[in-house]
N, CA, C and O atoms as CSV, one atom per row, in Angstrom:
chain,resi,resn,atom,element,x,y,z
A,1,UNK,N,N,-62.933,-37.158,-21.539
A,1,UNK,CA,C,-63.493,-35.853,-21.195
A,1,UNK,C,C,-64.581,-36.044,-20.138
A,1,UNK,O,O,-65.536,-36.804,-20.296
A,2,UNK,N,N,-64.295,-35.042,-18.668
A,2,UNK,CA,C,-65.817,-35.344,-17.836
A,2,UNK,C,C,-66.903,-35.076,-18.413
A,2,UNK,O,O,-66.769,-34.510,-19.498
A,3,UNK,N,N,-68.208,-35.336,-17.987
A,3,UNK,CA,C,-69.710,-35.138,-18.821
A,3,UNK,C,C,-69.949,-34.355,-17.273
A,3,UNK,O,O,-70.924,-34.765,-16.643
A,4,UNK,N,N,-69.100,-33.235,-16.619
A,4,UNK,CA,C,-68.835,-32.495,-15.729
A,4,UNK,C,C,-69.647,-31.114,-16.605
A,4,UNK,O,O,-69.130,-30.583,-17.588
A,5,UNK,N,N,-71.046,-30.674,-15.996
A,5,UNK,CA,C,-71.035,-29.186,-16.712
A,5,UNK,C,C,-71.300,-28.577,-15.432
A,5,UNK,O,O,-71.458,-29.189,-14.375
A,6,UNK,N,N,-71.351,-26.927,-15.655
A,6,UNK,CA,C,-71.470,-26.044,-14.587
A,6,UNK,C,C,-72.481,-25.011,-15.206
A,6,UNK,O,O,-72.396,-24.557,-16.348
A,7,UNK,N,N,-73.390,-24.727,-14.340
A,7,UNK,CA,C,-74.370,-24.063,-15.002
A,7,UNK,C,C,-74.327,-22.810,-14.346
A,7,UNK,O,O,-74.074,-22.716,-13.145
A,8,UNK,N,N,-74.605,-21.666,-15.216
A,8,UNK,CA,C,-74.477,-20.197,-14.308
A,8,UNK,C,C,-75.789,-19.502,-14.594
A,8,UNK,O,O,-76.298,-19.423,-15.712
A,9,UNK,N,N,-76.322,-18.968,-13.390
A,9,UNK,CA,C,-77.858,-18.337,-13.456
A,9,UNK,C,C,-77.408,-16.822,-12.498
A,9,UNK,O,O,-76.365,-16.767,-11.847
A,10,UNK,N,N,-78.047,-16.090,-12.550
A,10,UNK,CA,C,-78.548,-15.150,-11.795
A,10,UNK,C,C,-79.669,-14.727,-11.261
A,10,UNK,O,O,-80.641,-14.358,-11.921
A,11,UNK,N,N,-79.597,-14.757,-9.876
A,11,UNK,CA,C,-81.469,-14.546,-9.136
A,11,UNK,C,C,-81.331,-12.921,-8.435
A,11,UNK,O,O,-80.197,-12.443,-8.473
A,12,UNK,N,N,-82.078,-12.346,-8.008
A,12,UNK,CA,C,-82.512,-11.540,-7.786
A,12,UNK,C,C,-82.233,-11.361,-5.856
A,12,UNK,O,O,-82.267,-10.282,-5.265
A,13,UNK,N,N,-82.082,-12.158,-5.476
A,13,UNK,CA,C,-81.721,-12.240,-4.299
A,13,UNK,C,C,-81.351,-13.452,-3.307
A,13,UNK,O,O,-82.252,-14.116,-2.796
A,14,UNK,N,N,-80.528,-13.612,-3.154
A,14,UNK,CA,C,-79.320,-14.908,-2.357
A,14,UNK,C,C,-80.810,-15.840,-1.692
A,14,UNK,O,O,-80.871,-17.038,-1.968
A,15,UNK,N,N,-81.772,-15.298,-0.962
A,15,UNK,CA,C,-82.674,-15.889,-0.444
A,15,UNK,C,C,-83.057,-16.905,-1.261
A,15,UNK,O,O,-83.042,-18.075,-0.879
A,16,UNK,N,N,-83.464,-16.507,-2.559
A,16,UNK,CA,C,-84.397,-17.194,-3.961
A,16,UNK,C,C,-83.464,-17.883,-4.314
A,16,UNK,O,O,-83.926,-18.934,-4.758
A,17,UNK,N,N,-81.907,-17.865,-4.383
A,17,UNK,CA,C,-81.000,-18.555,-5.235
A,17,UNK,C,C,-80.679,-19.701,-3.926
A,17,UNK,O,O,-80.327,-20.814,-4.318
A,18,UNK,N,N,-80.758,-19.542,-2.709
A,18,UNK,CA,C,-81.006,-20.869,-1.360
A,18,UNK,C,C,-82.189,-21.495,-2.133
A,18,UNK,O,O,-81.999,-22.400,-2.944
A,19,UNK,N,N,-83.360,-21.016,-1.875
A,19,UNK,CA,C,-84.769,-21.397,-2.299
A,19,UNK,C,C,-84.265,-22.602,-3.687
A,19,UNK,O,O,-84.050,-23.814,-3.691
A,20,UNK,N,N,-84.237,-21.699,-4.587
A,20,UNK,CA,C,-83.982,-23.261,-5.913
A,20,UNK,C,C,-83.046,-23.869,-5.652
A,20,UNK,O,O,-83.272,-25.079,-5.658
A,21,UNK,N,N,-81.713,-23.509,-5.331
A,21,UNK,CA,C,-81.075,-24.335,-5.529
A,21,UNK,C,C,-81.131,-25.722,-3.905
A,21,UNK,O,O,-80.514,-26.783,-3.803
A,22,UNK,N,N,-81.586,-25.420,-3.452
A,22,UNK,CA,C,-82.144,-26.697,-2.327
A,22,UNK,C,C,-83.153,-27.483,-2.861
A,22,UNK,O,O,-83.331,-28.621,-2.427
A,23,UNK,N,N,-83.911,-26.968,-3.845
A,23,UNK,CA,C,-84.705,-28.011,-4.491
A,23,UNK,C,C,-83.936,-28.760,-5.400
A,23,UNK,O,O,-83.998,-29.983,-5.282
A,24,UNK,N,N,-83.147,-28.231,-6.377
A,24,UNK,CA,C,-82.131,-28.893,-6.941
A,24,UNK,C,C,-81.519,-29.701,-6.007
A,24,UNK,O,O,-81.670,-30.920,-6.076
A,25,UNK,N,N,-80.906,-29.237,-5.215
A,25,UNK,CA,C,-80.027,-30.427,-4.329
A,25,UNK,C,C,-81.472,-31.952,-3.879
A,25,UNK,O,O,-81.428,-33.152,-4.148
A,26,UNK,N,N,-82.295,-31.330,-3.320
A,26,UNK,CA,C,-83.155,-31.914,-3.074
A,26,UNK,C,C,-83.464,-33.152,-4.084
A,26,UNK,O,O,-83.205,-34.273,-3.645
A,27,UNK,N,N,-83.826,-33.080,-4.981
A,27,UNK,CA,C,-83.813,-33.810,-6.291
A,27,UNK,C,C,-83.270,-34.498,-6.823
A,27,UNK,O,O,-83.674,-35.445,-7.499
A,28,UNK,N,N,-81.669,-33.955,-6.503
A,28,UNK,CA,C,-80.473,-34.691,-6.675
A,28,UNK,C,C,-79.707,-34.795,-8.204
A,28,UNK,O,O,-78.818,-35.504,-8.675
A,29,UNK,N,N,-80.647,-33.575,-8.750
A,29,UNK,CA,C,-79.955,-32.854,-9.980
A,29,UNK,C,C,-78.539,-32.196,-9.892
A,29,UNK,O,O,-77.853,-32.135,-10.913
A,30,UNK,N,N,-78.122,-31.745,-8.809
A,30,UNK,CA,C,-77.117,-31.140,-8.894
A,30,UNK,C,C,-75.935,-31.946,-7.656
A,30,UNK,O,O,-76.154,-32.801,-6.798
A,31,UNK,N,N,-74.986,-31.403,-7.952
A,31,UNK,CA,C,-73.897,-31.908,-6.443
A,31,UNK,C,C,-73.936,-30.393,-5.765
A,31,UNK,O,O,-74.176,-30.328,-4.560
A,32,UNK,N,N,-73.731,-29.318,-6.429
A,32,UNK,CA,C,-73.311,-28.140,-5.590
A,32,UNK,C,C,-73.729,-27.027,-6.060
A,32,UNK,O,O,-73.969,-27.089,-7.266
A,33,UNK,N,N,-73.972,-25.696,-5.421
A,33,UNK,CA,C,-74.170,-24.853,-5.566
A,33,UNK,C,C,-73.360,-23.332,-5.428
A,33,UNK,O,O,-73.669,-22.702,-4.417
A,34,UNK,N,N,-72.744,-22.934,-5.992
A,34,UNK,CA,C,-71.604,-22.192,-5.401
A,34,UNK,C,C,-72.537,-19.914,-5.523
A,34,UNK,O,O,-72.717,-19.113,-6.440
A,35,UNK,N,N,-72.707,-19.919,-4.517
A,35,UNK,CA,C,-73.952,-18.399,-4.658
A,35,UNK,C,C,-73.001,-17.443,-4.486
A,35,UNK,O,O,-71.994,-17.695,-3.824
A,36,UNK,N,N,-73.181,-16.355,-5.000
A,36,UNK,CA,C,-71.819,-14.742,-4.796
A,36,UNK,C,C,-72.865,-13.872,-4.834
A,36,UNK,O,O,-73.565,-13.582,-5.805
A,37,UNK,N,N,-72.926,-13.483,-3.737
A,37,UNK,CA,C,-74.488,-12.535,-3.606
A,37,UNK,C,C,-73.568,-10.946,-3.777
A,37,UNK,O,O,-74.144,-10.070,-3.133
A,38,UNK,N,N,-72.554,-10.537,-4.352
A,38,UNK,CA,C,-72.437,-9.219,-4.281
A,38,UNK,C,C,-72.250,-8.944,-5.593
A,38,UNK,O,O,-71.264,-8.317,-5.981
A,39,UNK,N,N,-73.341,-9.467,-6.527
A,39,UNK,CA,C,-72.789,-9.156,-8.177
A,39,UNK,C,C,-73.662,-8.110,-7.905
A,39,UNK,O,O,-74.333,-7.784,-6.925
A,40,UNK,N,N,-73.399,-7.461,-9.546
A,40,UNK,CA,C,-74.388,-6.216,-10.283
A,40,UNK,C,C,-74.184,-6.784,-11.352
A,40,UNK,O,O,-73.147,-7.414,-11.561
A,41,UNK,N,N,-75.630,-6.595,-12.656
A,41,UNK,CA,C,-75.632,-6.342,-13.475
A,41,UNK,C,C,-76.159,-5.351,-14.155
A,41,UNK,O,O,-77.059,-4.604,-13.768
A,42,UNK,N,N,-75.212,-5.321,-15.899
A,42,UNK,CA,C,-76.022,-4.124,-16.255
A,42,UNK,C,C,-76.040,-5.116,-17.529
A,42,UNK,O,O,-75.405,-6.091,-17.931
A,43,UNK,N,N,-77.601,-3.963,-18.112
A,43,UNK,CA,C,-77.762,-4.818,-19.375
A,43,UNK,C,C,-79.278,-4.235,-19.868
A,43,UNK,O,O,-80.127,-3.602,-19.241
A,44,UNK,N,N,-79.240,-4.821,-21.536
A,44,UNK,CA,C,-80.315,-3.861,-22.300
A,44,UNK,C,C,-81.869,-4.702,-21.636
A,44,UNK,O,O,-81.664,-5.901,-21.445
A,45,UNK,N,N,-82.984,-4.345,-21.363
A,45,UNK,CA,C,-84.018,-4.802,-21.269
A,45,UNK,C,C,-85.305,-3.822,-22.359
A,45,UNK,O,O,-85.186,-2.597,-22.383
A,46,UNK,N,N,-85.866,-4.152,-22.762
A,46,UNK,CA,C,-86.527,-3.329,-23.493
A,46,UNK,C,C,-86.161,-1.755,-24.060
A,46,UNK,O,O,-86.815,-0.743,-23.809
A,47,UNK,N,N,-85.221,-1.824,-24.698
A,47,UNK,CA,C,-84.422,-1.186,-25.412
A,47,UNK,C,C,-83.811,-0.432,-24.130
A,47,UNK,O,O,-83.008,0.325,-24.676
A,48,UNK,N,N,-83.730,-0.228,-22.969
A,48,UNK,CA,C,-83.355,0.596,-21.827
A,48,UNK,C,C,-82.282,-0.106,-21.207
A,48,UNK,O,O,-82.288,-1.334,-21.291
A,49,UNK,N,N,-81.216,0.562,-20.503
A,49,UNK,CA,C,-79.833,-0.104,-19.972
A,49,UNK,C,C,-80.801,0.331,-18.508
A,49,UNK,O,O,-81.377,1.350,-18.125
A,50,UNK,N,N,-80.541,-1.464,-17.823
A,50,UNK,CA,C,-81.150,-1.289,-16.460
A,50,UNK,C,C,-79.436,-2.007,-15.367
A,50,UNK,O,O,-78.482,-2.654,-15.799
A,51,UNK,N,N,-79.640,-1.642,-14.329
A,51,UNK,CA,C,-78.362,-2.082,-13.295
A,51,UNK,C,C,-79.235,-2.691,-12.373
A,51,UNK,O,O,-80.375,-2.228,-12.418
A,52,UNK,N,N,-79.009,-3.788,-11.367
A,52,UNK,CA,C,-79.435,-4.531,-10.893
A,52,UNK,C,C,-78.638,-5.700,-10.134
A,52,UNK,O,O,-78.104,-6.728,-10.552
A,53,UNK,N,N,-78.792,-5.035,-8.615
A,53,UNK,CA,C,-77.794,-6.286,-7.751
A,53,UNK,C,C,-78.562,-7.947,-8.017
A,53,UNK,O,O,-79.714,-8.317,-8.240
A,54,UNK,N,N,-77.326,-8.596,-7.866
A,54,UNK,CA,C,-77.600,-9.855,-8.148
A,54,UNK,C,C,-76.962,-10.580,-7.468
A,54,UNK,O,O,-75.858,-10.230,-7.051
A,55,UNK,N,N,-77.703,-12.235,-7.075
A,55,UNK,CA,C,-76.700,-13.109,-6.730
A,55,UNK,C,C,-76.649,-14.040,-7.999
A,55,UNK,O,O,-77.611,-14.309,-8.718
A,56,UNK,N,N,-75.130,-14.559,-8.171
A,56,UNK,CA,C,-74.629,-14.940,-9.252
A,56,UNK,C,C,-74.386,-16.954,-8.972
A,56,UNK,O,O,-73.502,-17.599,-8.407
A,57,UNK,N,N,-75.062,-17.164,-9.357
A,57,UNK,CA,C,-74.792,-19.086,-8.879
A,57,UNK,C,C,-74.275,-19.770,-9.941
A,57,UNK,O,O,-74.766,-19.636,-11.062
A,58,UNK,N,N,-73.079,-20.689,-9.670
A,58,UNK,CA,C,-72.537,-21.424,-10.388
A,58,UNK,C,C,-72.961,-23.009,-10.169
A,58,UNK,O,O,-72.327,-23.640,-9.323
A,59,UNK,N,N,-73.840,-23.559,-10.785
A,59,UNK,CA,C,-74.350,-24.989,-10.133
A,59,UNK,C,C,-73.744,-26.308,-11.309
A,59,UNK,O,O,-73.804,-26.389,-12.536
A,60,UNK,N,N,-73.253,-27.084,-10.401
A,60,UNK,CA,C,-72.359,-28.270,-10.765
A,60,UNK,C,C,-73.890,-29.630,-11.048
A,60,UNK,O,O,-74.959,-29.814,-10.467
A,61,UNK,N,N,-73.339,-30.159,-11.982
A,61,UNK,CA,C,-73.934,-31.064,-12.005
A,61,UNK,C,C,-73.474,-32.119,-13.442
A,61,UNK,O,O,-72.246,-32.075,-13.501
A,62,UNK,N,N,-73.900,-32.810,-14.314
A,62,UNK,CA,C,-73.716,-33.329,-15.099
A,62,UNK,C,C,-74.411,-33.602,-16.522
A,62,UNK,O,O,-75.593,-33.262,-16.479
A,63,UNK,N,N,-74.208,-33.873,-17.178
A,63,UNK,CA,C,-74.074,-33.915,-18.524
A,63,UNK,C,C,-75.678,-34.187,-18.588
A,63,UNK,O,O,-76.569,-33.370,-18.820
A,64,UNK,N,N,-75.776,-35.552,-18.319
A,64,UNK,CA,C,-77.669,-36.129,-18.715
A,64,UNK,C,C,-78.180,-35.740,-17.718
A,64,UNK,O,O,-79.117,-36.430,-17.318
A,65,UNK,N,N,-77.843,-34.617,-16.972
A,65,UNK,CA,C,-78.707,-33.909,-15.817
A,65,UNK,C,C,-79.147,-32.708,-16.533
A,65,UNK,O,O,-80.267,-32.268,-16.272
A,66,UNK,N,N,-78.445,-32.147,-17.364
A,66,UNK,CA,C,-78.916,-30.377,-18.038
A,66,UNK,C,C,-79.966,-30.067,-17.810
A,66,UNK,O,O,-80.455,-29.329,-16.954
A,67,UNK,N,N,-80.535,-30.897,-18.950
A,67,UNK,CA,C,-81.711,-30.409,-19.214
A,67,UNK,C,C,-83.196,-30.672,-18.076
A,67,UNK,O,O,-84.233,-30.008,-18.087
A,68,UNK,N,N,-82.850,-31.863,-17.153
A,68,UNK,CA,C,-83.390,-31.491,-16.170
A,68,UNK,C,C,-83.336,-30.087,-15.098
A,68,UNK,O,O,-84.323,-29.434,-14.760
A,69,UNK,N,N,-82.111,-29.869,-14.738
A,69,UNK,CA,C,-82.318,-28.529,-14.355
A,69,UNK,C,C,-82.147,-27.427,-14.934
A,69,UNK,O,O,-81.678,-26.482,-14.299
A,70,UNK,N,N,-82.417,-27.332,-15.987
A,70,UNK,CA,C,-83.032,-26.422,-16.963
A,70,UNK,C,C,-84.611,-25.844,-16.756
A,70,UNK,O,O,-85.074,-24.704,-16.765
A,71,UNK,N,N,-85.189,-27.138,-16.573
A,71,UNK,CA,C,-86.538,-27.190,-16.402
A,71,UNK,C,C,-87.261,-27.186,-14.742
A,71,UNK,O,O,-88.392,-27.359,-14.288
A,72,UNK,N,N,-86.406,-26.997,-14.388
A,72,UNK,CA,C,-86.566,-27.032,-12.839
A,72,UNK,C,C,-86.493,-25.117,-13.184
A,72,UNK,O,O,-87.395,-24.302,-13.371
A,73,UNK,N,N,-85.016,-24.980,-13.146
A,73,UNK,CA,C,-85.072,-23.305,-13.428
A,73,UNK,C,C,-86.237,-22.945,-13.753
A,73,UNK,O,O,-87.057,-22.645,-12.886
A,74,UNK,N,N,-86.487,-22.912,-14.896
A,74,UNK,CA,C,-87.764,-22.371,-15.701
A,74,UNK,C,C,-88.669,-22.552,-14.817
A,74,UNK,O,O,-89.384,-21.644,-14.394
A,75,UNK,N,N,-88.725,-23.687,-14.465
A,75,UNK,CA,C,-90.216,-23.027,-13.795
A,75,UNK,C,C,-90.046,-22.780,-12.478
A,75,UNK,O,O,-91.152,-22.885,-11.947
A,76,UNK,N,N,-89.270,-22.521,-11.734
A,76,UNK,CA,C,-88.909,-21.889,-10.677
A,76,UNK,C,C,-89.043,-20.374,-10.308
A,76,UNK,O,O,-89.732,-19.779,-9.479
A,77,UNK,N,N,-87.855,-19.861,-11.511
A,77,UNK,CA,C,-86.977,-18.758,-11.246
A,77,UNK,C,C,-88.222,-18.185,-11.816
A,77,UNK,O,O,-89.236,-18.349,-12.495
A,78,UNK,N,N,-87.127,-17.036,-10.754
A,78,UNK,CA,C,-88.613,-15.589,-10.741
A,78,UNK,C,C,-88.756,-14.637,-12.058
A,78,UNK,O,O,-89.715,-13.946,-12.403
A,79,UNK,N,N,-87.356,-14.848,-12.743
A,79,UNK,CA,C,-87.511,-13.853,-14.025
A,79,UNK,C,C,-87.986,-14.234,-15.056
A,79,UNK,O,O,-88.065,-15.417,-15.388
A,80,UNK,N,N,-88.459,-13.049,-15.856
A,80,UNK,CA,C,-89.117,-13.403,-16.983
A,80,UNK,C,C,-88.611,-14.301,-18.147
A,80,UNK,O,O,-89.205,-15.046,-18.926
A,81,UNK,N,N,-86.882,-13.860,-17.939
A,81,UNK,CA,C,-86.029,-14.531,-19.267
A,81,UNK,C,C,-84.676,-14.598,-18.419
A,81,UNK,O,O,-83.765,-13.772,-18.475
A,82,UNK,N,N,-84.725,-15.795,-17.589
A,82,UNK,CA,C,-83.632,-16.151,-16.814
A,82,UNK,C,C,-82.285,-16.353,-17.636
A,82,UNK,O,O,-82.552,-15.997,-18.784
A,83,UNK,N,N,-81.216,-16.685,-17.580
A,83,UNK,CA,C,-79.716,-16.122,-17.789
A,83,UNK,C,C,-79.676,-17.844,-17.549
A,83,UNK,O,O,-79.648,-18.319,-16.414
A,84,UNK,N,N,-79.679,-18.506,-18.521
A,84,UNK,CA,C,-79.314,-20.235,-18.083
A,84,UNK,C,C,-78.485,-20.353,-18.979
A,84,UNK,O,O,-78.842,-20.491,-20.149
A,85,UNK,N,N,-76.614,-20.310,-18.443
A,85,UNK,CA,C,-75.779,-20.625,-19.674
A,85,UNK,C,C,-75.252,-21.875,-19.146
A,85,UNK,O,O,-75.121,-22.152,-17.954
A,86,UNK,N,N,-74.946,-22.645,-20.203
A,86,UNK,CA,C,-74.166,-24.150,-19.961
A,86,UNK,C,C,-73.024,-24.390,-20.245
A,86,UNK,O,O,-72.718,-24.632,-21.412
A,87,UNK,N,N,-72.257,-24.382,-19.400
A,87,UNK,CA,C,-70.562,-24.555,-19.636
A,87,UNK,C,C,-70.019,-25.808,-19.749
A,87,UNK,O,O,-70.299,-26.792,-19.065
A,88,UNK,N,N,-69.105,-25.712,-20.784
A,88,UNK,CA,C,-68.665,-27.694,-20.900
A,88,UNK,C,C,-67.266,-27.781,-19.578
A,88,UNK,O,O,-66.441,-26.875,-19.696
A,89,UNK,N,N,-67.053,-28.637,-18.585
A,89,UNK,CA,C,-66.029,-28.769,-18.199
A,89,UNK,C,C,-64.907,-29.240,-18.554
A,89,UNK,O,O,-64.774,-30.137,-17.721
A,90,UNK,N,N,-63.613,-29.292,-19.476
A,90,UNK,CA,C,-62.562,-29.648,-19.638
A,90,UNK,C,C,-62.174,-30.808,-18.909
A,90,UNK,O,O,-62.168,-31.901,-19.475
A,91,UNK,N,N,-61.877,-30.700,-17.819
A,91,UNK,CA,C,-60.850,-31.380,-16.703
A,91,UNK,C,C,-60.581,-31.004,-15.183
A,91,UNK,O,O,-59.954,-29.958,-15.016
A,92,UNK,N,N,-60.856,-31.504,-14.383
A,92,UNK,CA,C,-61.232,-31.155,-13.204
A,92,UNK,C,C,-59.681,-32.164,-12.422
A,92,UNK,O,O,-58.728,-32.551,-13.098
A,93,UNK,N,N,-59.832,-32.378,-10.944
A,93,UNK,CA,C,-59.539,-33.183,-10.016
A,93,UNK,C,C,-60.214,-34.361,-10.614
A,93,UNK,O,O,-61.298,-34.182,-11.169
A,94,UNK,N,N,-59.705,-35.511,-10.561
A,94,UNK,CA,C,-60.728,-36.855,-10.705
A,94,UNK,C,C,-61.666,-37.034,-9.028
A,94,UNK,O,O,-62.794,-37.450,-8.762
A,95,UNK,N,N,-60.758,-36.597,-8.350
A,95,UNK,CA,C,-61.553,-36.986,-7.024
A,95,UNK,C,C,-62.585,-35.972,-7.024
A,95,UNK,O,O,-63.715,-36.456,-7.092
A,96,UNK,N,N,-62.517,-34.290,-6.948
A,96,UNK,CA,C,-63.899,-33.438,-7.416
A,96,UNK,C,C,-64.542,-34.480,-8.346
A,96,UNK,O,O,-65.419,-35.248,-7.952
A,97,UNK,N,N,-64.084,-34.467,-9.542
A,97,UNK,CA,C,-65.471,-35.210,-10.459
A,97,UNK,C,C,-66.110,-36.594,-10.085
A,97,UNK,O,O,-67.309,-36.839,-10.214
A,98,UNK,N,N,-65.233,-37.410,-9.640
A,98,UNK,CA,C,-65.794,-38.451,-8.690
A,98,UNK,C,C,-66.920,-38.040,-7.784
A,98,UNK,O,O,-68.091,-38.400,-7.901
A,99,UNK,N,N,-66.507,-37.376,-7.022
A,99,UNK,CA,C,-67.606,-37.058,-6.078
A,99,UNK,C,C,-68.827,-36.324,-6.619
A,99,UNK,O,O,-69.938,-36.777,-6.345
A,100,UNK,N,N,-68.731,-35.400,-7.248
A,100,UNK,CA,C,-69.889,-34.935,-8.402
A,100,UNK,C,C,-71.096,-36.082,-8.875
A,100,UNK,O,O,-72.300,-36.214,-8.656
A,101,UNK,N,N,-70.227,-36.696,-9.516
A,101,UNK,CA,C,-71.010,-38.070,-10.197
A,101,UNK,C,C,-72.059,-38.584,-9.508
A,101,UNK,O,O,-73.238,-38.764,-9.816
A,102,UNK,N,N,-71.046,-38.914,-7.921
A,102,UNK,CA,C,-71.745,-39.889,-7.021
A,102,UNK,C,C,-72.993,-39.283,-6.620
A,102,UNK,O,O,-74.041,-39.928,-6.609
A,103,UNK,N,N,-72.911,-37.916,-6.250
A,103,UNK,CA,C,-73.510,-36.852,-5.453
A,103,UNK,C,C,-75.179,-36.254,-6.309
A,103,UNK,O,O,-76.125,-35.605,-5.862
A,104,UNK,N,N,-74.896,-36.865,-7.701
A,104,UNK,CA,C,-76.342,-36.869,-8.636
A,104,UNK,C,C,-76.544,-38.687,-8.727
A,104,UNK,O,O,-75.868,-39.716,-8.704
A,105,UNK,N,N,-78.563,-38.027,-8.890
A,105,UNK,CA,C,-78.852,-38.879,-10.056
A,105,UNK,C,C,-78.050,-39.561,-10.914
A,105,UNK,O,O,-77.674,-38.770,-11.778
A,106,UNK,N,N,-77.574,-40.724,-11.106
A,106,UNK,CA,C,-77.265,-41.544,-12.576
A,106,UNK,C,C,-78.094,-41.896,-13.044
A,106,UNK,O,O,-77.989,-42.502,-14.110
């Protein structure tokens, strides 16, 4: 099984989601960053349904990396209670996950 995860956040604007995630790259926590700046969300915030454009980032990286950029997020990202979910990867290309690997921290 790869130790391949993909992490999904939402920022507030494509600018801020360049902004961290170049420090991530920078760092060498992550291999990639994949940004979709034409989301919306909707969703409860203090008992109130709020809507809110978003850019939506899918960031690659690995297993004993998580929780480092976890903590990069946190103290980065601009929201109060950022959206940090952790996805397990199945099975990829070996050559994608190869290059992943190489492309972080070991």
């Amino acid at each position: 099984m790869p130790d391949a995860r993909i992490i999904l956040t939402t920022f507030s604007s494509t600018e801020k989601a360049r902004q961290i995630g170049t420090a991530l790259l920078e760092r060498q926590l992550v291999a990639c960053l994949n940004l979709f700046p034409a989301g919306e969300s909707l969703y409860l915030w203090k008992g109130k349904i709020e809507k809110e454009s978003e850019t939506i980032a899918f960031i690659k990286t690995t297993k004993p990396l998580v929780s480092k950029v976890k903590e990069v997020l946190i103290q980065l990202h601009p929201y109060h209670v950022p959206e940090i979910l952790v996805l397990e990867v199945e099975e990829g290309s070996e050559s994608y996950l190869d290059w992943l690997r190489r492309s972080v921290k070991s």
